[in-house]
N, C-alpha and C positions, 0 to 999 in steps of 0.2 A: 646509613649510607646516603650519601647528600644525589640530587638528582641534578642538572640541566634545567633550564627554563623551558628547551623544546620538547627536554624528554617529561616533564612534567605536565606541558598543556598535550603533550598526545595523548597518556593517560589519561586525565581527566576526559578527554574526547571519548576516549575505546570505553573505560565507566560508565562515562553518558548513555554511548549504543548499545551498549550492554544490558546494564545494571540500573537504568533510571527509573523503568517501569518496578522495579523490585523496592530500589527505595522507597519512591514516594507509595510504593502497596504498603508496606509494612509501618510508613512513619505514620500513613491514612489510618490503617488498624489499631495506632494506641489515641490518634487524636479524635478519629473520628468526622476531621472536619478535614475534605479536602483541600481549603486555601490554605488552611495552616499548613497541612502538609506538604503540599507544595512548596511555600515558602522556606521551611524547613530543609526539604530538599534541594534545593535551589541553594540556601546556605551550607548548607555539606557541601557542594561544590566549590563553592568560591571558596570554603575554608580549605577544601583539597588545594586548590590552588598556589593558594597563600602557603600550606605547610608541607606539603610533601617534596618542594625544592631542598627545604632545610633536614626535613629526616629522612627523606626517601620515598619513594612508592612503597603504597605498602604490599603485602604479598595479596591478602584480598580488597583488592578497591571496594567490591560491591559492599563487603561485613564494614567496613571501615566506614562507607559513605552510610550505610543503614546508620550502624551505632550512631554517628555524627550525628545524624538528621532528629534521629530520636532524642535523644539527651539534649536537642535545642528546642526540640515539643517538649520538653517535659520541665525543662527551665522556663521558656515561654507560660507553660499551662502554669506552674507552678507561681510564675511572680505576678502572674495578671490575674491569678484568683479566676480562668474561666474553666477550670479541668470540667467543673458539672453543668454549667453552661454548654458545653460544647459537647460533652458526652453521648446528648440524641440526637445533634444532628446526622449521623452516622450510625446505623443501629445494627448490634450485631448480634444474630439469633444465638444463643449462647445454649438454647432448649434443646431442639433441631441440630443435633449435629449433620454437616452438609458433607458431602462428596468432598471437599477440598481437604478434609482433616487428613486425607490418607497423601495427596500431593502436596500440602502446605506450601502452593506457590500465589504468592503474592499477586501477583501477574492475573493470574485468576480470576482473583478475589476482585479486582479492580476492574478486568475488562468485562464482566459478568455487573459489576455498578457502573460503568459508564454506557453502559449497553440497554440499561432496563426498559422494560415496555413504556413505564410511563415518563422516558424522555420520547420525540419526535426525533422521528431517523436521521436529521440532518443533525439534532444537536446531539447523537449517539457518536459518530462516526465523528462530529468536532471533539466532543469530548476526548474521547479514545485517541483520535491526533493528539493533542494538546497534552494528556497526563500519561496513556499509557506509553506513546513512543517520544513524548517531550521535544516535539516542536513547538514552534515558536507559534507565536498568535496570527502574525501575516504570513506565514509559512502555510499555515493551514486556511485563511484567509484565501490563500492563492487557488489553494484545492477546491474551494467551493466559487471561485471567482468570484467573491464581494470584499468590499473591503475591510481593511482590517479592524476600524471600530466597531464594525455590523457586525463579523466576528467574534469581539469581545465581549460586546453585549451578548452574543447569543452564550458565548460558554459561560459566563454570568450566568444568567439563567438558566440555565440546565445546572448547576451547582446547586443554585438557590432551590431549583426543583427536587434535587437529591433530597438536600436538606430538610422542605418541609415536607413532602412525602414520604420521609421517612423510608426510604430504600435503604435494604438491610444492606450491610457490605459484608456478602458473604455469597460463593457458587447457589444456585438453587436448588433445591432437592430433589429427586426422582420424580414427583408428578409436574414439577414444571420446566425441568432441565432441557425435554423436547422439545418444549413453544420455543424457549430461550435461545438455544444455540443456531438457528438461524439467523438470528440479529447478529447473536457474533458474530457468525462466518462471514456474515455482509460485510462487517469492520472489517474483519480480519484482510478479506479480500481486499477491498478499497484502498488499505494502508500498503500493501505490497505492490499496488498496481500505480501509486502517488510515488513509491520508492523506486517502483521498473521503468518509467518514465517521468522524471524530475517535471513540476509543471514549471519550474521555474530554476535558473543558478545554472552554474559556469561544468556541471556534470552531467551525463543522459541519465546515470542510475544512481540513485540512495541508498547504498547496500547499509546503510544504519536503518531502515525500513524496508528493506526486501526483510536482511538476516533477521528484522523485528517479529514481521509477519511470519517468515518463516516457526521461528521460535515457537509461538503462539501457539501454529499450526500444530506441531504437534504437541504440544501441551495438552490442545482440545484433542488431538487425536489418540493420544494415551488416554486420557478420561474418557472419555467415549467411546472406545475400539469399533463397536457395532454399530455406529452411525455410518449410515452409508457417505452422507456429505461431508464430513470431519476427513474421513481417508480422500475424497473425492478432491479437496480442497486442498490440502496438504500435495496429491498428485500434480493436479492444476500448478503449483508454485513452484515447485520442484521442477519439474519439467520444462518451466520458463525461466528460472532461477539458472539451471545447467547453460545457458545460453549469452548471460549478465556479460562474461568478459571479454566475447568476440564481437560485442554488438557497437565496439567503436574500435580505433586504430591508438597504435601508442600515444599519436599525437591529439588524439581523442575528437578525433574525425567521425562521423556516423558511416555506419556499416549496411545496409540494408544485409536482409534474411538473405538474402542472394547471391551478396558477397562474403559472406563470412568463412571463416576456417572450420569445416564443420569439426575438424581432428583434433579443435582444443575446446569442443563442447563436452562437459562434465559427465562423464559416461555414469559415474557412480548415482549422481543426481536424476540423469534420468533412467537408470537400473531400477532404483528403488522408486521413480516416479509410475512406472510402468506396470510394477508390481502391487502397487497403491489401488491405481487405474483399473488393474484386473479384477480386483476384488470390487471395486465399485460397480463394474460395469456390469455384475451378477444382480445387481440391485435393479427392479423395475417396478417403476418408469428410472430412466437413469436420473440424476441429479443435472442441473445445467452445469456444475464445476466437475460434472463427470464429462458431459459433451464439452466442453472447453479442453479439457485435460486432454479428449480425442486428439482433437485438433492438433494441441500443443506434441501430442505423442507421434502424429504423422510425419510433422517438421522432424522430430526428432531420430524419427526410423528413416526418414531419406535419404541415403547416401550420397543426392547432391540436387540442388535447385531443381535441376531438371527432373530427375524421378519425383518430384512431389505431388502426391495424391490428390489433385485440384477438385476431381469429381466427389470422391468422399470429403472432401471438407465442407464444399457446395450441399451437400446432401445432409450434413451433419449440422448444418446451420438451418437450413430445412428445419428439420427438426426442432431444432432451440427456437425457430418461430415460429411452431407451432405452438408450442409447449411455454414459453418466456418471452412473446414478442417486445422487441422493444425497436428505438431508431437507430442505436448503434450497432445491432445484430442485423439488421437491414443494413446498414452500412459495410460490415466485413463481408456477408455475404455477395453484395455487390462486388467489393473486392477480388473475392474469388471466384465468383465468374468470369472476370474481368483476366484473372490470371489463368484462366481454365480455357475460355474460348475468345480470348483478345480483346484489346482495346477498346476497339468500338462496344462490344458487348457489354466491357467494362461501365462506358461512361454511358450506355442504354440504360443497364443497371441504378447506376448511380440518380437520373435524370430525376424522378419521380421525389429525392430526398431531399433538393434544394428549398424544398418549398416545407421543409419540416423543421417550425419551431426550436425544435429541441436541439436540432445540428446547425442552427444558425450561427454560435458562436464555435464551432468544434472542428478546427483546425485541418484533422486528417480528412474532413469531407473535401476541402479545398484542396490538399496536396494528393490524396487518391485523384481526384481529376485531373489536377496538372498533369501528374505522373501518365494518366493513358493518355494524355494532347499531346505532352513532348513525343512519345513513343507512336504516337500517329503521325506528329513532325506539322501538327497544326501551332505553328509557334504563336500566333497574336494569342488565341484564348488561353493557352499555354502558361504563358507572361500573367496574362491576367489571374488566375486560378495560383500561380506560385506566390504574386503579389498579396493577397488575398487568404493565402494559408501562413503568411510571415505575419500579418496582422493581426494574427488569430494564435501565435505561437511566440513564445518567453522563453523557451529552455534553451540555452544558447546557442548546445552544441544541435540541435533543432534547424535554428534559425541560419546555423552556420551552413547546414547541407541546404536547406531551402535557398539561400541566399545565392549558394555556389550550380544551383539549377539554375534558379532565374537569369545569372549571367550567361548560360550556355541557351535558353531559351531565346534569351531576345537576341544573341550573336545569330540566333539561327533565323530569327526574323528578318533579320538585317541582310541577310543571302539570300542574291537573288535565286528567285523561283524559275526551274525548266520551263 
């Protein structure tokens, strides 16, 4: 049954969000060589493209696009004579049977090789952008704010790294599974949090990378059940995942937490984020995506802006700076003091950060402050600080609400003063 031209590139899209990390895991596993299987992948889709108008969609895209991809590895390997050339740069413990034989999820196998020790964190976290949720090179370019050739070079190299260190593509085994699954979760978190705040493009959220991470989530949390961080992290997403659809208007206007419909947040999402969270929070010391999840679970137990528990949040960042200091938990922290005991407290808060490196290019320190100037009605630094946070912000629908303060900011400049 013949398809549509629209209904054909939708499929191919929902495949892509779906199912891309599973192809290119599986075409990786017979080549062995991630560019190839990339490339492979990457033509299973366009051959989707080109045939499933004329026969149809198939009933499984994802079996459909595997098989594709593979049968063009294996004609590729076959007529270029490299099948035994290419066979180690990919090695796959075949001795050692691993944890994964009982999941056999490709996904796994992948983000467990894009993750290993001996890539560097930035090229972990590029990598896993780039193959296991299949963005684009400036896509992921964006998330690390360099550009897109710096980029491309780096996941270059991190490939060629795979390659000649010989990284097994395969889960690791019981003695090193623990070191391991922290890197992941770091990916794992970063790509949900790239997907719950778009850094860039015409949406606030990337549910093809929330529902990615999510996915993962539990992958790792089935494999792992007794890891305290696996459920901890899985709660964390879930719990801010329940909140994805209210967080802009039909016309896809931003919402702040204060305006939203609390009655069309996903109750089931955050039931089972809650119940995640409990079991976590028996674990001590808690995990920091156990103190996050807190957080996330106070917004969610509050029956409305006003009942929300500013002192426990304050308290519970406390904590994360004790235990995980860094300058963006100083940052939310300021925040909610700011929302705990006002404004000015707010921007008391705040003052000490300007002068920190790390938040020089980061956006929400400039719009946290506008936000307590407007609501203190000091319009000139007001103006400045909204200016200031649009310079520092790309995601449209972002720029669109900053955009629509500044004009109420400097209207208020412009009124004379009692």
């Amino acid at each position: 049954m013949s398809a549509t031209e629209d209904e054909v590139v939708a499929a191919v899209a929902e495949a892509h969000r779906r199912d891309w990390a599973g192809v290119l895991g599986s075409t990786a596993q017979l080549t062995r060589d991630l560019d190839l299987a990339e490339e492979c992948a990457q033509d299973a889709y366009a051959q989707a493209l080109e045939t499933w108008g004329e026969r149809g969609v198939p009933d499984r895209p994802g079996a459909w696009l595997t098989t594709c991809a593979r049968n063009r590895a294996l004609d590729l390997m076959r007529r270029e004579s490299v099948f035994r050339r290419r066979m180690p740069l990919l090695v796959a413990d075949e001795v050692v049977p691993g944890p994964e034989d009982a999941l056999n999820d490709d996904r796994l196998r992948l983000i467990f090789t894009c993750t290993h020790p001996a890539l560097s964190p930035d090229a972990r976290v590029a990598l896993t952008l780039r193959l296991v949720c299949g963005l684009s090179t400036p896509e992921v370019a964006r998330a690390f704010l360099v550009p897109p050739a710096t980029m491309a070079a780096r996941i270059t190299r991190a490939k060629k790294k795979i390659a000649a260190a010989r990284i097994p593509y395969r889960v690791p085994g019981p003695d090193q599974l623990e070191e391991r699954v922290g890197a992941v979760l770091e990916v794992v978190h970063l790509i949900f949090t790239t997907g719950h705040t778009a850094p860039l493009g015409a949406h606030l959220v990337r549910r093809d990378l929330t529902d990615s991470a999510i996915r993962l989530a539990r992958v790792l949390h089935l494999f792992m059940p007794a890891n305290a961080e696996t459920g901890a992290l899985l709660a964390l997403l879930l719990l801010n995942a329940a909140r994805q659809e209210t967080r802009t208007t039909g016309s896809g206007r931003l919402l702040l937490l204060s305006e939203q419909d609390r009655s069309r947040w996903d109750r089931q999402l955050i039931g089972e984020g809650q119940a995640l969270l409990t079991e976590a929070l028996r674990r001590r010391p808690p995990s920091r995506y156990a103190l996050q999840a807190a957080i996330a679970a106070l917004h969610a137990e509050a029956p409305s802006w006003a009942d929300t528990d500013w002192a426990e949040i304050v308290d519970i960042y406390d904590v994360m700076l004790r235990l995980w200091p860094s300058p963006v938990v100083e940052l939310n922290r300021a925040v909610a003091v700011g929302l705990r005991d006002g404004p000015q407290a707010g921007l008391d808060a705040l003052a000490p950060l300007l002068a920190d490196p790390v938040l020089a290019t980061y956006g929400y320190l400039s719009a946290a402050r506008a936000e307590f100037l407007r609501r203190l009605e000091n319009w000139p630094q007001a103006v400045t600080a909204y200016e200031e946070a649009l310079t520092l912000t790309d995601n449209e629908v972002e720029r669109a609400f900053l955009t629509e303060r500044l004009i109420e900011v400097r209207e208020g400049a412009l009124r004379p003063s009692c």
